[in-house]
Structure formats: structure tokens, C-alpha cells
C-alpha positions as CSV (number, residue, x, y, z in Angstrom):
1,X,8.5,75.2,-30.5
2,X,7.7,71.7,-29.8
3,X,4.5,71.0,-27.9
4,X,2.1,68.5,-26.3
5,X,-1.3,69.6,-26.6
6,X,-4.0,67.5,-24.5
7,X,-7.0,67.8,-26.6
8,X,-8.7,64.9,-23.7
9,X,-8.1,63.2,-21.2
10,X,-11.0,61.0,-20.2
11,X,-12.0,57.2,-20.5
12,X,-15.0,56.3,-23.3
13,X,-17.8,56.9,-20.9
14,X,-16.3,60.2,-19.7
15,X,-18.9,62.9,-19.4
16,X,-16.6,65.9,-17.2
17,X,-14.5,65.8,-20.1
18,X,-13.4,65.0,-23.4
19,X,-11.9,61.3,-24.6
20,X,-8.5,60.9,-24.3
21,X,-6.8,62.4,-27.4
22,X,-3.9,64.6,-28.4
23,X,-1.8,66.7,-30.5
24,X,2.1,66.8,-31.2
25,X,2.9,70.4,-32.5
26,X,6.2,71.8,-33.5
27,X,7.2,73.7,-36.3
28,X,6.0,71.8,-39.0
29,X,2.4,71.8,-38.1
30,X,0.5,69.4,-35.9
31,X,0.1,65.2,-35.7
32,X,-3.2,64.5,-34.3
33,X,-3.5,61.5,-32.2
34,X,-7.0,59.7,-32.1
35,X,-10.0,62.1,-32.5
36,X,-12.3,61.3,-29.1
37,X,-15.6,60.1,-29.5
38,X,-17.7,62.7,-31.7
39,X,-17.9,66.1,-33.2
40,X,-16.0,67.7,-29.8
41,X,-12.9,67.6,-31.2
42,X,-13.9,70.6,-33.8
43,X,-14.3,72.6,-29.9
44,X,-11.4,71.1,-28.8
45,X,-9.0,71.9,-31.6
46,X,-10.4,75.5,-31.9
47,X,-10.1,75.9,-28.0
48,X,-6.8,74.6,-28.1
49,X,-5.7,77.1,-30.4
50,X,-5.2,74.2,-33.4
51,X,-6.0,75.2,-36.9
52,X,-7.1,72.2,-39.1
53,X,-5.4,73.3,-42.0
54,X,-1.9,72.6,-40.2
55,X,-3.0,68.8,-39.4
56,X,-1.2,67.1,-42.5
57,X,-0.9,63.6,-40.1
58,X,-3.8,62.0,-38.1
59,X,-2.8,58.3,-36.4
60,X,-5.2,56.4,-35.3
61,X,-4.6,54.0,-32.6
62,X,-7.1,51.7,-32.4
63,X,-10.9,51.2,-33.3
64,X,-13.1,52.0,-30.0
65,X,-15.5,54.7,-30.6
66,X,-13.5,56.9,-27.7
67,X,-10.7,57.3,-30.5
68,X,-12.6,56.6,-33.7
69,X,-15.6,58.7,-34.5
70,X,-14.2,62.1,-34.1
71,X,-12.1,60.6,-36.7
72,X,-15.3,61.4,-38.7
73,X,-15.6,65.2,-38.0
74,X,-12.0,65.4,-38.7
75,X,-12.5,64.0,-42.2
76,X,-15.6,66.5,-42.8
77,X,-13.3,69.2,-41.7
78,X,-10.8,69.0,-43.4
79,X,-12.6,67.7,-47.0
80,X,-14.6,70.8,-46.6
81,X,-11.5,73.2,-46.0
82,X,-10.4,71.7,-49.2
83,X,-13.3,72.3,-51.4
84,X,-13.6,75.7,-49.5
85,X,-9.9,76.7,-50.8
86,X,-9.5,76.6,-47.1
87,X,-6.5,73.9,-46.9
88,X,-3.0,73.6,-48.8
89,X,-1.5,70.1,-49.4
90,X,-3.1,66.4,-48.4
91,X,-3.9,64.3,-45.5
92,X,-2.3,61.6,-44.4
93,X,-4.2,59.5,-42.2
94,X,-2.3,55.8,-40.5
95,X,-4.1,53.5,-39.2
96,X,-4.5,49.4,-39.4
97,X,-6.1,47.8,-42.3
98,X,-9.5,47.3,-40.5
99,X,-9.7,50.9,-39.6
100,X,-9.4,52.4,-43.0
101,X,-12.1,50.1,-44.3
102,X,-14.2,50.7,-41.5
103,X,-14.0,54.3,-42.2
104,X,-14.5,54.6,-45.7
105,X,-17.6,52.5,-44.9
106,X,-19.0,55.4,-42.7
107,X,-17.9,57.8,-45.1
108,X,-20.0,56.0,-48.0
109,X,-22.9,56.0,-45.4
110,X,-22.4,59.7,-43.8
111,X,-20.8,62.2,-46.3
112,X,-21.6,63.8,-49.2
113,X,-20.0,63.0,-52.6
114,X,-18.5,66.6,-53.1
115,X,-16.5,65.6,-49.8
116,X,-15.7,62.0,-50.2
117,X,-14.0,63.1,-54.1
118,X,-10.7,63.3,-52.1
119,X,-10.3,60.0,-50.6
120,X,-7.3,58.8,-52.4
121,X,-6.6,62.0,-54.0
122,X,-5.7,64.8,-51.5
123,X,-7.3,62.3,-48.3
124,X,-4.6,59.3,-48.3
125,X,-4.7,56.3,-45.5
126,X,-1.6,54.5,-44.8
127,X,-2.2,51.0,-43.4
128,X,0.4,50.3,-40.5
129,X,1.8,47.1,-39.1
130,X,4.1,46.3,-36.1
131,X,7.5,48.3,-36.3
132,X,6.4,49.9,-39.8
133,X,8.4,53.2,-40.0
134,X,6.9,56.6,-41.4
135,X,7.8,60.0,-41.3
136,X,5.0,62.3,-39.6
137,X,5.2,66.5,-38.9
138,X,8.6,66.3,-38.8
139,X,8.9,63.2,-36.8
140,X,10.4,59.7,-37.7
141,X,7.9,57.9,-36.1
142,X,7.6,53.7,-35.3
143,X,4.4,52.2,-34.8
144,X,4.1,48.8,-32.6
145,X,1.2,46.4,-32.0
146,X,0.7,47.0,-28.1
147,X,-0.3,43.2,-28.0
148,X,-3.9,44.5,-26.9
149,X,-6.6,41.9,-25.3
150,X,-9.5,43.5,-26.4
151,X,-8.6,44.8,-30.5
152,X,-5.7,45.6,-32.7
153,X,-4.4,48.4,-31.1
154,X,-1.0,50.1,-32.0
155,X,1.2,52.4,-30.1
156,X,4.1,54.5,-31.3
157,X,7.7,55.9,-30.6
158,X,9.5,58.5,-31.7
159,X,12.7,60.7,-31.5
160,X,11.8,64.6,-30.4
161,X,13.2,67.3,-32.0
162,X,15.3,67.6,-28.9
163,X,16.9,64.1,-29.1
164,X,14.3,62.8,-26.3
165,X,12.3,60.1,-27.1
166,X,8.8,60.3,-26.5
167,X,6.6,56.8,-26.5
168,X,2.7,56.2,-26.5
169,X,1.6,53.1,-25.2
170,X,-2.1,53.2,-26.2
171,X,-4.6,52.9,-23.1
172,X,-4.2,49.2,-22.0
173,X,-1.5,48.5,-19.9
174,X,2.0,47.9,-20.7
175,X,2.7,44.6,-22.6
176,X,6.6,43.5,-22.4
177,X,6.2,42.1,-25.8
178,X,6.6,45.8,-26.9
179,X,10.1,46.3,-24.8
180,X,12.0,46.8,-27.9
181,X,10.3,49.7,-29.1
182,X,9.8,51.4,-25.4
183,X,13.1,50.7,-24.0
184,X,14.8,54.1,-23.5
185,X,11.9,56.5,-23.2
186,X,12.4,59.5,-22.1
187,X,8.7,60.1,-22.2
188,X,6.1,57.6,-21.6
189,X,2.5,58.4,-22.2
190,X,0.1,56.1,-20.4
191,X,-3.3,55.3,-19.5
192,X,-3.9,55.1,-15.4
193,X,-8.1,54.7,-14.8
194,X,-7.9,55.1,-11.2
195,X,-6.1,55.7,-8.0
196,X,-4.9,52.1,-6.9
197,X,-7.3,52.2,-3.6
198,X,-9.9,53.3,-6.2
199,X,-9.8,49.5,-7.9
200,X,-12.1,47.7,-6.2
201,X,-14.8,50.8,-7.2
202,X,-13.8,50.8,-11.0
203,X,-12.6,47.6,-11.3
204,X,-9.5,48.6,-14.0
205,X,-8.1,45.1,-14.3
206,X,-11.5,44.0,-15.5
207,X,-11.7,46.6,-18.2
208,X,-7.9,45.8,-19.2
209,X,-6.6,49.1,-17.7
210,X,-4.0,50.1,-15.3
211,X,-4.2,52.0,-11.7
212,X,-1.7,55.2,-10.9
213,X,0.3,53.1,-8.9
214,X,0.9,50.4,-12.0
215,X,1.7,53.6,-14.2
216,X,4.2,54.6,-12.0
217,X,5.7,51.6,-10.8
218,X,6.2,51.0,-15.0
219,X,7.6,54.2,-15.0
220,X,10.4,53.5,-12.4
221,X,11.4,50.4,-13.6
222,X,11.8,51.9,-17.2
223,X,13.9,55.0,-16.1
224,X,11.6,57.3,-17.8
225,X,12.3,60.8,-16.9
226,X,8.5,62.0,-17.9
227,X,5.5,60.4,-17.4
228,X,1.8,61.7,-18.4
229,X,-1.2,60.0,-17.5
230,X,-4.3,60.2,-18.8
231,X,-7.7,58.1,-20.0
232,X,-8.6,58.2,-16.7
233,X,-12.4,57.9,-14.7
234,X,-14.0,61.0,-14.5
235,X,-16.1,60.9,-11.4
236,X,-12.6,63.0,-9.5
237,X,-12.1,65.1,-12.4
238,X,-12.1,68.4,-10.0
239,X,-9.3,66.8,-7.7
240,X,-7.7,64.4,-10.0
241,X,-4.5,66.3,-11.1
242,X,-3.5,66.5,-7.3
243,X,-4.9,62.8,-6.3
244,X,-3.1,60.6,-9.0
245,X,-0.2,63.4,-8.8
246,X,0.5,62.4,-5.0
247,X,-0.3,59.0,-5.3
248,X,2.6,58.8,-8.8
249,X,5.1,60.2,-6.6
250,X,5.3,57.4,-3.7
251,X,6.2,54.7,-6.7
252,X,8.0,57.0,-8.9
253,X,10.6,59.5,-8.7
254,X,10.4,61.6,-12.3
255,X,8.1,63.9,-13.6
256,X,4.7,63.8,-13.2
257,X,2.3,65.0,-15.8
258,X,-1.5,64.7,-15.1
259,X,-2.8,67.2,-17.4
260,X,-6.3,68.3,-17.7
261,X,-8.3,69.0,-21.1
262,X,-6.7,71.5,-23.2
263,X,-3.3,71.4,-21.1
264,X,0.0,72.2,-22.9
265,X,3.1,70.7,-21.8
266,X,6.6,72.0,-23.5
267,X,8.6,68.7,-24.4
């Protein structure tokens, strides 16, 4: 069993669904990726079918409140399983320098001592840095700097349990600084904010984001075989899948993924 399970799919401001976050499950137990933007990603997880006591790894990509906070809830979780008896083993959590020290910050300022007793006992942060190697759920994963515009974002690539290799390039658009780690993808994971005659309505460039068309065009060029797209506007939410589906397909000749929340896709 190896499994991509959407826990989100929508931009910061999204309000139709959840923020764009995700889970890598297999036999091992399950890597969460980003946590959305609050304390929906306890409903997510549980309608999703995820428990918390198999999440050993948690990678956090970058520090925007879409991806961050439910970073929080996660923490509470889990801490309590563990006093509860609830949870076997420790949590890894990877994430840049500034990110660990922002959260241990909110932790000092949000949860209660009984909790925050495993931080550095059962609750361990690894601080990552451009093409820093770890091994996650099973995976032997490589993170990259994406070379964001807006904040130290990182992205990673890894080698499926099927010999595919699966890449996630954060939610700004692709950066050719970053060619040597996404080279070779056979899956490609990347944000698209709006259809491409959407642009002038949502204005993607301006918010350092990517249409459907760019996605795909990307895509193409790389030979990727899969593509998912995701961190989208949420205003066609109801008509998305088959909008940005269509609209991949004239630029790219793969697989198209545009899941909605709490889709699974076999890898």
C-alpha cells in the first residue's frame, strides 16, 4: 500500500475548502506534509481515515499560516496521545531553523507544561537545509530551497517504494535553480491558482503563483508522467476538477491529477 492522501487543496484564504496539505502513507505509517491553517486538520486526518499515532514524520515546508498553524493542533495531538498512553515511539518534526523557533515560541505561549515536557524528548525538530538528506516513513527523502520570493521555503524529492520518484515543489512556481533535485520526476506536485484566462481576475503572478497552463507546460517540458495540482482559488471549487483538468490536457500529455479534499490517489 502506498498512498497519496489530499488532506487540502486550497490557497490561504480558501474558505470551500481546506489549505493545501497532504499525507504520504504506505506501510510504515504516514509523513504529513504541512498541517493547513488551524485546528481542521484534526477533521481532516480523522475523515481521511489517518490515525495520529501512525504520523512519526511531519515536514514543514515553509512558514505561512496556510501550512504552519495546524502545525499547532498537530503538536497538541500528538503530546496528548503521549501522556494519554495513546502513542508508541517519538515525533520527528523537519523544518528550517526559523520554523522550529517560531514554534516552540507558540508552544511557550499556547500549551500547557504537561504537554510541552516532550519537546526534545519524545517531540524532536530536525532543522533542514538545501539538499540535506533524511530518512522519513520509509522514504529516503531530499529537501531543496525552492529559491522562494516571498520566505524560505523548501521542497522535497524522493524515491517511491515502486522506484518512481515523486517531487514537491512547494506552492510558488518552479525555480530552475532546483533542476537538480527535480530532474527525473516521475511525479510532480505543484501549485496552479487559476485557469490561465482566469489571471487577469486572480492576478497569480502578483501573488508569486502559477496558472494551469504554467503547470502543465512545466510538466511537459520535464517528462513527468504524473502531475497533481493543487493550492488553487476556491471561488470554482464545484467545477474545478473538470476546468483545470481540460485546460492541463491542451499543454500536457500525462496524467492529470486535480484532486479534491480528502482524495486518495494510488502512487
Amino acid at each position: 500500500m502506498e498512498r497519496l492522501v489530499v488532506l487540502g487543496t486550497g490557497y490561504a484564504l480558501a474558505t470551500r475548502c481546506y489549505n493545501t496539505c497532504f499525507a504520504l502513507e504506505n506501510e510504515n505509517g504516514v509523513l504529513l506534509v504541512d498541517a493547513g491553517g488551524g485546528n481542521g486538520i484534526l477533521r481532516q486526518m480523522e475523515d481521511a481515515g489517518l490515525g495520529f499515532e501512525r504520523v512519526h514524520d511531519f515536514f514543514i515546508t515553509h512558514a505561512h499560516p496556510d501550512h504552519l498553524n495546524g502545525a499547532v493542533w498537530v503538536l497538541r495531538k500528538i503530546m496528548t496521545m503521549m501522556n494519554n498512553g495513546q502513542y508508541e515511539g517519538n515525533l520527528h518534526i523537519y523544518c528550517h531553523e526559523s520554523i522550529r523557533k517560531g514554534l516552540e515560541m507558540i508552544g511557550t505561549l499556547m500549551l500547557q507544561k504537561k504537554l510541552l515536557k516532550h519537546i526534545g524528548t519524545r517531540v524532536l525538530y530536525h532543522d533542514i537545509t538545501d539538499g540535506m538528506q533524511a530518512r522519513l516513513c520509509g522514504y529516503d527523502v531530499t529537501f531543496f530551497d525552492i529559491h522562494s520570493t516571498k520566505l524560505l521555503q523548501f521542497g522535497f524529492t524522493t524515491r517511491l517504494h515502486s522506484g518512481l520518484k515523486l517531487t514537491c515543489l512547494g506552492d510558488e512556481p518552479y525555480n530552475p535553480a532546483c533542476s537538480a533535485f527535480v530532474q527525473g520526476s516521475d511525479w510532480l506536485l505543484c501549485e496552479a491558482f487559476c485557469m490561465l484566462e482566469q489571471a487577469d481576475r486572480f492576478k497569480p503572478y502578483e501573488k508569486h503563483h502559477s496558472t494551469v497552463a504554467d503547470a502543465a507546460k512545466l510538466a511537459q517540458a520535464l517528462g513527468v508522467s504524473h502531475l497533481v495540482l493543487w493550492h488553487t482559488e476556491d471561488q470554482n471549487y464545484a467545477r474545478r476538477k473538470a476546468l483545470y483538468t481540460e485546460e492541463a490536457r491542451a499543454y500536457y500529455t500525462g496524467d492529470v491529477h486535480v484532486p479534491d479534499d480528502l482524495e486518495v490517489i494510488a502512487l
